[in-house]
Every structure is written in C-alpha cells, then in structure tokens.
ZADRENGU-753028 format. One record per residue (C-alpha): z, y, x; residue in three letters. Coordinates in steps of 0.5 Angstrom, whole numbers, padded with zeros to 4 digits, always signed. Layout:
BEGIN
ZYXALA...
END
This chain:
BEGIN
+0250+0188+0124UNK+0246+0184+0130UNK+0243+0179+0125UNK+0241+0187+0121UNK+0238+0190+0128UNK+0234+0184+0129UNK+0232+0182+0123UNK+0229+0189+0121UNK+0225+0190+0126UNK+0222+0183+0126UNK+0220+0185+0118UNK+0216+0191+0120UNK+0212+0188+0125UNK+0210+0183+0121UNK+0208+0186+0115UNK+0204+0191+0119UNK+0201+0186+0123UNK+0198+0183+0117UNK+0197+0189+0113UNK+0191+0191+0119UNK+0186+0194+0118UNK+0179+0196+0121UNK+0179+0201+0127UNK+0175+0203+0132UNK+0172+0199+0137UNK+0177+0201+0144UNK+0180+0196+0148UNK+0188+0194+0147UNK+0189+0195+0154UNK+0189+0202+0154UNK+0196+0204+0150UNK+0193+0210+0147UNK+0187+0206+0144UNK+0187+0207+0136UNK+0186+0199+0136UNK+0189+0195+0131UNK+0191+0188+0134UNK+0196+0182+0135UNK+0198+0180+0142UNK+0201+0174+0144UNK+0203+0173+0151UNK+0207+0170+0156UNK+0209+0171+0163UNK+0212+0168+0169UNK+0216+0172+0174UNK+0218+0170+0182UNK+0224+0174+0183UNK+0226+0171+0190UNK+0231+0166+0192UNK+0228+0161+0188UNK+0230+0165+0181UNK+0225+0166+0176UNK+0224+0169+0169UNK+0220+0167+0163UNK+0217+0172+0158UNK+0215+0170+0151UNK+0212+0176+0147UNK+0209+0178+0141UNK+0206+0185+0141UNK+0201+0190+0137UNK+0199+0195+0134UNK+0198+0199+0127UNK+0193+0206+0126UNK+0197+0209+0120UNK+0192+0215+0120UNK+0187+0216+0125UNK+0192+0220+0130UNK+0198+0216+0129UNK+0199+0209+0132UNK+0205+0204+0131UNK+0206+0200+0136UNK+0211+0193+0137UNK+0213+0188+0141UNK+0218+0182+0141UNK+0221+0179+0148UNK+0224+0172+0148UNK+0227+0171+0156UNK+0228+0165+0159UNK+0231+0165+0166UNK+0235+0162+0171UNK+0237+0168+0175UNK+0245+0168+0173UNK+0246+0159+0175UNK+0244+0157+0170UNK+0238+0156+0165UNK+0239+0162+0159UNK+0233+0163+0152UNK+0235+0169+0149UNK+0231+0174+0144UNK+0232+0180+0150UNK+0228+0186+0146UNK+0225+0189+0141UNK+0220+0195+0142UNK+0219+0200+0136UNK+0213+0205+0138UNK+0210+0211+0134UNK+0204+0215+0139UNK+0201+0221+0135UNK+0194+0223+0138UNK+0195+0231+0138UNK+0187+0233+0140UNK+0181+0229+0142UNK+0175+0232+0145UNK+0170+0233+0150UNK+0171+0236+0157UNK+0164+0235+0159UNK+0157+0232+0158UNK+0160+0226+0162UNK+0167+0226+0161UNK+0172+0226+0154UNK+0180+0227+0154UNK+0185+0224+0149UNK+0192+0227+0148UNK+0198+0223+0146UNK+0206+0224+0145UNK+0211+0219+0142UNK+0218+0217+0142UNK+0219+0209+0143UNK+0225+0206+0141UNK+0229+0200+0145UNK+0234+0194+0141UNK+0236+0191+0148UNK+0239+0185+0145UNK+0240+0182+0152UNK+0246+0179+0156UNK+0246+0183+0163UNK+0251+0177+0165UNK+0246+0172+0163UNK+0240+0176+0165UNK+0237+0176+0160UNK+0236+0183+0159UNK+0241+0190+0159UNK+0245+0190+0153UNK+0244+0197+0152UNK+0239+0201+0147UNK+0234+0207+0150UNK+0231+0211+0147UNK+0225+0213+0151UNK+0220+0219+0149UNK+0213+0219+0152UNK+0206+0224+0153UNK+0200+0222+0156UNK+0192+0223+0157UNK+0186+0218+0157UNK+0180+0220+0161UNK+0173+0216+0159UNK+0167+0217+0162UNK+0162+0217+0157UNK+0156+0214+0162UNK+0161+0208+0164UNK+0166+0207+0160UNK+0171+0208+0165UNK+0178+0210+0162UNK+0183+0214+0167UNK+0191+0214+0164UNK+0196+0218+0167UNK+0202+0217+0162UNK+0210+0219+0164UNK+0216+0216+0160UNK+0224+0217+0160UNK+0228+0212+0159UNK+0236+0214+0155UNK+0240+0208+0154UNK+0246+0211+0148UNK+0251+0205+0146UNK+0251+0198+0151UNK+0255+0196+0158UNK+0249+0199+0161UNK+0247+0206+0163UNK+0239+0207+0163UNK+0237+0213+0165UNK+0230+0212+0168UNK+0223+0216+0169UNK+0217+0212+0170UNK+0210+0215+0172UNK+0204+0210+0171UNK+0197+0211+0173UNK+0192+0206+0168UNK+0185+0205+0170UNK+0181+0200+0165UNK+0173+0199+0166UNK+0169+0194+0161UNK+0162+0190+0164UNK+0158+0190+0158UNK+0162+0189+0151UNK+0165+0182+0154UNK+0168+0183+0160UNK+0174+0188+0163UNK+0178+0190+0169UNK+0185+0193+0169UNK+0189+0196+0174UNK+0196+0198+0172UNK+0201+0202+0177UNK+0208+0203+0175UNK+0213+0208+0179UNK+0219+0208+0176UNK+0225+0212+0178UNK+0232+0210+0176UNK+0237+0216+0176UNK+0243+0212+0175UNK+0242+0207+0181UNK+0237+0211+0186UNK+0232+0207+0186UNK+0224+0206+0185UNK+0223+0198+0183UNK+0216+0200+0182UNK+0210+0194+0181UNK+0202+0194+0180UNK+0199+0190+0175UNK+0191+0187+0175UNK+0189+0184+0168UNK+0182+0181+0167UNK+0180+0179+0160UNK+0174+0177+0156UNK+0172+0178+0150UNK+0170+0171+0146UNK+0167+0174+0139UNK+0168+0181+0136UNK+0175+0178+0133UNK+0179+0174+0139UNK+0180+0176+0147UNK+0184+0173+0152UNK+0185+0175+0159UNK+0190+0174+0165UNK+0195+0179+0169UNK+0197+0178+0176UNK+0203+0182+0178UNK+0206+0184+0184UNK+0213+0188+0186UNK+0212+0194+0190UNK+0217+0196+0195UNK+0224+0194+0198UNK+0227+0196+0190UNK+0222+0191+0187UNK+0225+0187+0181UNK+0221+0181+0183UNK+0216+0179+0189UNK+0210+0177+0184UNK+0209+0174+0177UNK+0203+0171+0173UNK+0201+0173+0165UNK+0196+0170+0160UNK+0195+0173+0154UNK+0190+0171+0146UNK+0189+0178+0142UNK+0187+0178+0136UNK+0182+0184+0133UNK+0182+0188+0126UNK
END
C-alpha cells in the first residue's frame, strides 16, 4: 500500500510533465499563474543547534483547460535534526487551482480569482525529521493583482491545512502575502511572507522569502531563494535555495 501511495503520484506528475503543452507567458513564481513548466530546486536550512535540512525538489505545473491548473511537487529530506543523517522521500504535493474569473478592475490594475484544494502524502518519519507522517488535505482561495503599466503582481492567498490519518495532528491555517516584480522579460524579484498558525500547538512559525531569477531564453530560467524564520516559533533561523525551471 506505501509502495501504491507513492508510485501513483510519481506517475501523474511525469506524465503530465511531458505532456505539456504551450501557455501564456506568466511567471511560474506566482502560484496562480497559467503556466506549464518543470522546476528543479534545492534548499538548504539552518535549523540552529548546528542542525540542518536538505530539500530535493521536483516541482510544476500543467494547464488542463485555460481556468484549471495542476500543479505537483516531490520533496526528498536530508537531515541531521534527530542525531544522525537521515534521506527519506518526505512528501508529495498533488494541486488542482480552478481560476473562477479574470478581469479588469481598471485602466491600471486587472484581478484573477482562484480556489483549489491541495492534497499531501506525507511519507516522513516525525522521529527522524523527515517530515510528519501524516497526510493533509488542504483547501485554498486566492487573488492576483497585476498592474498593467508595471507588471507588478500582488497575491494575497490563504490555506487550511487538516491532517486525516498519521501520528501527527495538523491543523494549520496560513495567510501569504506574495509580490512578484519583473524588469524588462529577463529579470524578477519576489517577496513571499508566510504567516501560518498552528491550532494544534499554538503557534505562529512564520518565515519570509526573497527569489531573484533570470530568464536565460524563452525556455530556461534560474533563480535563488533566501529564506528567513521569523519570530521565536520559527522553524529555522535562515535557509538558501536555487532553482533551474523549464518552460513550455
């Protein structure tokens, strides 16, 4: 039954993955883009205590109609948090984001609209910390501002998180605030703030990111991530990321 959870999910992503095909030209660092594109990414986290985590990811996403994405991600840990250094397949993210309405709300600024419901195959060891070996289901609904004159994109997005089976109770509601600014049609800046709350715990483990990519061709970007826990329930004190994505 393992072996089903996890090899379904690898199948999905793969095949769609290769069966992309063109989309409009948005930036895949806006999560409510309609983009086709493979990411490859990796991560490296402080945790403090001279403790550290390593993230293998493979990420993208898929137009399946003009207002329906699908969007995957596969997370591989590397980690020393428990003693002693673990590698484990820690999660699967399965995505479907339906875009209700896109509009223009002026001679300057237009809005999309979008709900979705994400589904999380947690296959980690919480003993190991590599992950919380619970599975969550998590709907979402969001809105992406763009301004037509600069190309600056505001998103506002909020997330529950409900774990359903697992050693692990999650119950997690999560606002981020995402604004993504392109100079010219190569470069982009992007600030990401989290602010999650755990209910189970009591907690706010909340963290900021800043991503600087660059567009090589109309095909291939790259970019780097710096990331930075926030306040005395942050999940790590600072972490660093690159990233290769491909473009369909």
């Amino acid at each position: 039954m393992r072996f089903f959870r996890r090899s379904i999910p690898f199948a999905i992503a793969a095949a769609l993955a290769c069966a992309a095909q063109t989309a409009s030209a948005e930036n895949a660092s806006n999560p409510l883009a309609a983009v086709n594109n493979t990411d490859f990414r990796y991560q490296f986290y402080d945790l403090g205590g001279g403790f550290d985590q390593q993230d293998a990811i493979i990420d993208g996403a898929y137009m399946l109609r003009p207002n329906l994405k699908f969007k995957y991600e596969a997370h591989y840990y590397s980690t020393d948090v428990s003693g002693t250094r673990e590698n484990e397949l820690s999660r699967i993210n399965l995505k479907g984001i339906y875009f209700p309405s896109e509009k223009k709300l002026n001679e300057t600024w237009g809005v999309r609209t979008a709900v979705g419901l994400e589904w999380i195959l947690d296959f980690g060891d919480p003993a190991k910390g590599t992950g919380l070996g619970s599975d969550q289901i998590a709907p979402f609904g969001g809105l992406a501002f763009a301004n037509l004159n600069t190309g600056l994109t505001l998103i506002p997005l909020i997330q529950h998180y409900e774990s359903y089976n697992g050693p692990t109770d999650v119950s997690q509601t999560a606002i981020r605030l995402i604004a993504l600014q392109p100079f010219g049609e190569v470069y982009w800046a992007k600030l990401d703030l989290k602010l999650p709350y755990d209910w189970t715990n009591d907690v706010w483990p909340a963290s900021a990111e800043v991503q600087l990519g660059k567009n090589l061709n109309d095909k291939i970007a790259i970019y780097g991530d710096l990331f930075v826990g926030l306040g005395r329930d942050r999940l790590y004190d600072y972490g660093i990321g690159v990233g290769l994505r491909f473009k369909y």
